[in-house]
C-alpha positions as CSV (number, residue, x, y, z in Angstrom):
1,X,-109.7,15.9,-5.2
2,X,-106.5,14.1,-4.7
3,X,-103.4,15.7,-3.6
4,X,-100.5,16.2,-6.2
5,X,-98.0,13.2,-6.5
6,X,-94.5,13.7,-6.0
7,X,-93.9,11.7,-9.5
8,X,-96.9,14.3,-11.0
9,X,-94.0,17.5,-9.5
10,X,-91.3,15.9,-10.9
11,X,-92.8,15.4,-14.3
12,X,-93.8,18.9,-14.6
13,X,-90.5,20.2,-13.9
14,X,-88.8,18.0,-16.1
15,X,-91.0,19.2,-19.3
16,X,-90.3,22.7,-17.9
17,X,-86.9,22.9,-17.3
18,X,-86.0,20.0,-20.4
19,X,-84.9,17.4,-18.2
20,X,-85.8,13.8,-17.7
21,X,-87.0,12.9,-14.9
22,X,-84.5,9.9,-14.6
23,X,-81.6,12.7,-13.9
24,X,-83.3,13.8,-10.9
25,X,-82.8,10.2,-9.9
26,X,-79.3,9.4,-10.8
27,X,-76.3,10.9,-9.6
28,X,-75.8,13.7,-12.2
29,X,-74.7,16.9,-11.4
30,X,-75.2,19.0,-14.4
31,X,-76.2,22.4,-13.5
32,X,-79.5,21.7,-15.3
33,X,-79.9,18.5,-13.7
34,X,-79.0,19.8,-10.3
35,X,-81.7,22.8,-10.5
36,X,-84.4,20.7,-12.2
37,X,-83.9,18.5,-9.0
38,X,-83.6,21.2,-6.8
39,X,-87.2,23.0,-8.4
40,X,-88.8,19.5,-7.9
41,X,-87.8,18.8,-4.3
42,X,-88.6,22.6,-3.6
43,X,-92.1,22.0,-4.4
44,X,-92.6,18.4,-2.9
45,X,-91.9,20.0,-0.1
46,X,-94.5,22.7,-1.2
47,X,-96.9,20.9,-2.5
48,X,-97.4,17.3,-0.6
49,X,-98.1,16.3,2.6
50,X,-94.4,14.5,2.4
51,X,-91.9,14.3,5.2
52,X,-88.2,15.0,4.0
53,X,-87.0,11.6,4.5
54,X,-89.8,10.3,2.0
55,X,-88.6,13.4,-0.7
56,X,-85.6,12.3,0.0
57,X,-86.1,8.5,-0.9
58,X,-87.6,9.4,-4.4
59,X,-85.2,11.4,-5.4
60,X,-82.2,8.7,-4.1
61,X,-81.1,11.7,-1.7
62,X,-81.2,11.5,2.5
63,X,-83.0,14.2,3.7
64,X,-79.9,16.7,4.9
65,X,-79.8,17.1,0.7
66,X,-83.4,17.7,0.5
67,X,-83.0,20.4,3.1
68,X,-79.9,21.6,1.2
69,X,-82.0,21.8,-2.1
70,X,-84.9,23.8,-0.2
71,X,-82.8,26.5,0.7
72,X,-80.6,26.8,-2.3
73,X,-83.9,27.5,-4.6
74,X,-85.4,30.0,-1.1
75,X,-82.3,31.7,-1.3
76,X,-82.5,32.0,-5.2
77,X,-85.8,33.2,-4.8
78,X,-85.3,36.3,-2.5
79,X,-83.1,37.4,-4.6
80,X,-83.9,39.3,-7.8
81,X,-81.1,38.1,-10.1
82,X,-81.9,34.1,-10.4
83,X,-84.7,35.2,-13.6
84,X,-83.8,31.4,-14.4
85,X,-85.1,30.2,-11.1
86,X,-88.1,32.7,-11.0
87,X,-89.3,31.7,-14.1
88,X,-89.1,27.8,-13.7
89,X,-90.7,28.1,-10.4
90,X,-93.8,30.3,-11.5
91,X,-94.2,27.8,-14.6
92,X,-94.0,24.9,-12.5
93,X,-96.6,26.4,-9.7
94,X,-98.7,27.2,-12.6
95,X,-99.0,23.8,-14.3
96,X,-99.4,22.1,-10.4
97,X,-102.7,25.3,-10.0
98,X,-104.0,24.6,-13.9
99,X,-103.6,20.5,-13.0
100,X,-105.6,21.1,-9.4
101,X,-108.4,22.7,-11.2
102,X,-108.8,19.9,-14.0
103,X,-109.4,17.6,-11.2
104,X,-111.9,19.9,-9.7
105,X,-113.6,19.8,-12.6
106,X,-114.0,16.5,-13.0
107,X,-115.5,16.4,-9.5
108,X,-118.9,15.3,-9.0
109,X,-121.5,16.9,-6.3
């Protein structure tokens, strides 16, 4: 089985949250934008074997910003409030799990 793809994350989250992925890219600062990015750096970091300077070079960012992202959506997770940010993240890990056990299937022994 072959690890998830950063460009495989940030496809996910951009059909989840109803985003592009070109605006996790660019320089827009939206607050849809911004948390679609943030989701998607959150789990490159999760869910690759990716240092931060490499998230931080797909998504045009260095990786203080990357940091920055990880603990804005942490920090929105402990927190019982951000239903928005709960939500997204459990879609998004769910889609990355159902995707994981496609490929296992397709696996041969």
């Amino acid at each position: 089985m072959s690890p998830i793809k950063m460009i495989d994350i940030m496809e996910i989250v951009a059909s989840e949250s109803g985003c592009v992925v070109a605006s996790f890219i660019h320089p827009i600062r939206t607050r849809k934008a911004t948390l679609g990015r943030h989701v998607a750096i959150y789990m490159c970091r999760k869910h690759t074997p990716n240092s931060l300077k490499a998230i931080g070079a797909r998504f045009n960012r260095d990786h203080t910003s990357v940091i920055l992202a990880i603990n804005n959506i942490e920090s929105k997770l402990a927190v019982e409030g951000f239903t928005e940010v709960h939500k997204l993240v459990q879609a998004v890990e769910a889609k990355i799990l159902q995707r994981a056990c496609k490929e296992i299937k397709n696996v041969v022994f």
